[in-house]
C-alpha positions as CSV (number, residue, x, y, z in Angstrom):
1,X,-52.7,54.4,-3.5
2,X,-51.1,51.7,-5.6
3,X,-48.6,54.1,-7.0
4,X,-47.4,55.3,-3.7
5,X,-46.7,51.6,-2.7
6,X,-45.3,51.4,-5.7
7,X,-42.8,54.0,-6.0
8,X,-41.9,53.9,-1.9
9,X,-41.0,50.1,-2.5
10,X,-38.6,51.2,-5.3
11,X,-37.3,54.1,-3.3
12,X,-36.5,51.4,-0.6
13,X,-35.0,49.0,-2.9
14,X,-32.3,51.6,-4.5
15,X,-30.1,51.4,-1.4
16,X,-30.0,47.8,-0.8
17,X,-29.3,47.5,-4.5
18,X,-26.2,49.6,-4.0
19,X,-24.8,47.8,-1.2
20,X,-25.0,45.0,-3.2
21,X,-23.1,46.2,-5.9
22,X,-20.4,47.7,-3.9
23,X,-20.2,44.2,-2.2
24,X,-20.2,42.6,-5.7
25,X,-17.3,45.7,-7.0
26,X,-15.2,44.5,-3.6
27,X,-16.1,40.2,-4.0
28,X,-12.6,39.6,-6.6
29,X,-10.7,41.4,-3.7
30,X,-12.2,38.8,-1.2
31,X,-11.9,35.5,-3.0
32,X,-8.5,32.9,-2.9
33,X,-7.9,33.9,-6.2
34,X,-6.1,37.3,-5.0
35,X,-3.5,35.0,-2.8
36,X,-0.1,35.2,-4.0
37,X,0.4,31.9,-6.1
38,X,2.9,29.4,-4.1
39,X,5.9,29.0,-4.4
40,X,7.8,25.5,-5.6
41,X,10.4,24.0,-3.7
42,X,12.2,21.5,-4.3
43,X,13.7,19.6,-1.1
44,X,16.4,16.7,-1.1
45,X,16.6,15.0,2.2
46,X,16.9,11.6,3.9
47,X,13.7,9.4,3.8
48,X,13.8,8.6,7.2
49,X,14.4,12.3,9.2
50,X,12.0,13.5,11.3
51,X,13.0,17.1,11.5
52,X,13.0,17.3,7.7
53,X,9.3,16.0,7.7
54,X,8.8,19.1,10.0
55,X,10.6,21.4,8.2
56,X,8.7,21.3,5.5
57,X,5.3,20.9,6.9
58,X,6.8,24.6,8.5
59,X,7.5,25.5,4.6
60,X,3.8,24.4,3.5
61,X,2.0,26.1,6.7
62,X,3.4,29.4,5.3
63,X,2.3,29.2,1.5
64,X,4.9,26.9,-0.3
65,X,4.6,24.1,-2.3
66,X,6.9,21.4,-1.8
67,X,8.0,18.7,-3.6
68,X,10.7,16.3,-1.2
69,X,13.3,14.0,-2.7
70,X,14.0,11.3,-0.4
71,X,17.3,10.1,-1.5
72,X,19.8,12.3,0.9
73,X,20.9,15.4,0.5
74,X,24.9,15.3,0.1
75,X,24.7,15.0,-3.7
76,X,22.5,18.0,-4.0
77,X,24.3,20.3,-2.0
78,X,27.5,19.6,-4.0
79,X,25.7,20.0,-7.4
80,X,24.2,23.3,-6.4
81,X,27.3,24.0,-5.0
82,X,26.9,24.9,-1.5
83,X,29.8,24.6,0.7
84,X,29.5,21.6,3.3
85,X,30.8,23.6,5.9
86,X,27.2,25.2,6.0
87,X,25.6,21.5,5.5
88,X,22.6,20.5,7.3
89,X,20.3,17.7,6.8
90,X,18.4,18.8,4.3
91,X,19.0,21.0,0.9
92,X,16.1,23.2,-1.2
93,X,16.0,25.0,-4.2
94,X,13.4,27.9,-4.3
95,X,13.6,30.0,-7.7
96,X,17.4,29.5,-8.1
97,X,18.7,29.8,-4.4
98,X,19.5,26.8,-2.6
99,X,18.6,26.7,0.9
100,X,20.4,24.8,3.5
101,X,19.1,23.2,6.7
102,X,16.4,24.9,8.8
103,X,15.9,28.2,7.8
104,X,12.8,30.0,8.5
105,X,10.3,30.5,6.0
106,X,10.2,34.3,6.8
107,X,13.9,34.4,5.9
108,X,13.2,32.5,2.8
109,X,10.3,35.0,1.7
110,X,12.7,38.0,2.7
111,X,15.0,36.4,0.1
112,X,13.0,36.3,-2.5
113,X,11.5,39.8,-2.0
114,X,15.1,41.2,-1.6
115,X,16.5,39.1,-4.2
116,X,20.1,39.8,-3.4
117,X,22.8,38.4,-5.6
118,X,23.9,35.1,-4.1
119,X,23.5,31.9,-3.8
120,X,21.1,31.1,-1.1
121,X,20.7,31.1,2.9
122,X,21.9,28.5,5.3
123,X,21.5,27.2,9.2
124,X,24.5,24.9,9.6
125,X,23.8,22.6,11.6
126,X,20.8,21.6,13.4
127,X,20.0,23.9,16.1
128,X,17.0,23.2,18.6
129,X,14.4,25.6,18.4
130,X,15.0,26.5,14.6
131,X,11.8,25.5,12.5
132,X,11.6,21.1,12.5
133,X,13.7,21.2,15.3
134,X,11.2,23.1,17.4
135,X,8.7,20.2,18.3
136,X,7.8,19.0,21.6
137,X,10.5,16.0,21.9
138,X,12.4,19.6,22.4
139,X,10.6,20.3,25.6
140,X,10.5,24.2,24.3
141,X,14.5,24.9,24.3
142,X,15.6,27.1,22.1
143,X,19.7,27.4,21.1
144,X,20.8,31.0,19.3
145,X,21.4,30.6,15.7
146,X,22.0,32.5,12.8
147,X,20.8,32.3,9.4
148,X,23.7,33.1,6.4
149,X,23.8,34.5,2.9
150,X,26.0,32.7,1.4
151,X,27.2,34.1,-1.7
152,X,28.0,32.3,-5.0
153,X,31.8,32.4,-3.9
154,X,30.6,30.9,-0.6
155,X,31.7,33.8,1.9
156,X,28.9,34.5,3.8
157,X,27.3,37.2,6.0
158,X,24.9,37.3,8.4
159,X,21.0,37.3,7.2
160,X,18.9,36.9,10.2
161,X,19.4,36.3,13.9
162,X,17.6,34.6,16.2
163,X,18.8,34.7,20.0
């Protein structure tokens, strides 16, 4: 009778050891270590702006790593050569484009997806209800804006849209 226990415990046992392996084969697929690594940005801006501050807790909310500058931005944006007619109040460099004013981070990770040849997006400007300039001092208005590729002969098309 001891054998019957026996072998009916290990019959019992074989499927529960299975599951467990398949959970063990799936665990690597489960774990933070499958994320995407984040992205570095750098971000020049002026110590004291609020909507920069937002901006890139926007950036950091969707994966990004930032690193801010706070000595202004207007140096920056003429070293990486983005024209100040698309100047905002902040400037970033993400793997080689520069970014200009408050562009949405899903634009940012379409560019660097794509990776078109140019030399980064812009939102002149400051428009309410772009990301940092979407809080509640805003009282939920929103203004149309557009986000640019500008390319590295600063003409620029239209990247995104947001009415």
């Amino acid at each position: 009778m001891t054998r019957t226990t026996s072998a009916r415990s290990h019959v019992s046992r074989r499927p529960r050891m299975l599951m467990a392996m398949l959970a063990l084969s799936l665990f690597p697929f489960l774990t933070p270590a499958a994320a995407p690594q984040t992205v570095a940005v750098q971000v020049w801006k002026d110590p004291n702006c609020g909507c920069c501050k937002d901006w890139i807790a926007h950036l950091e909310k969707s994966g990004f790593r930032v690193n801010a500058v706070d000595q202004g931005n207007g140096a920056a944006r003429a070293r990486l050569g983005m024209p100040q007619k698309f100047g905002s109040c902040h400037t970033a460099l993400i793997q080689g484009y520069v970014i200009e004013g408050h562009v949405p981070a899903t634009d940012i990770q379409r560019l660097l997806k794509e990776k078109p040849q140019a030399l980064g997006l812009a939102v002149p400007g400051m428009p309410i209800g772009s990301p940092g300039m979407d809080g509640v001092a805003y009282g939920g208005r929103r203004d149309a804006y557009k986000v640019l590729l500008v390319g590295k002969d600063g003409a620029a098309q239209v990247f995104g849209s947001y009415p």
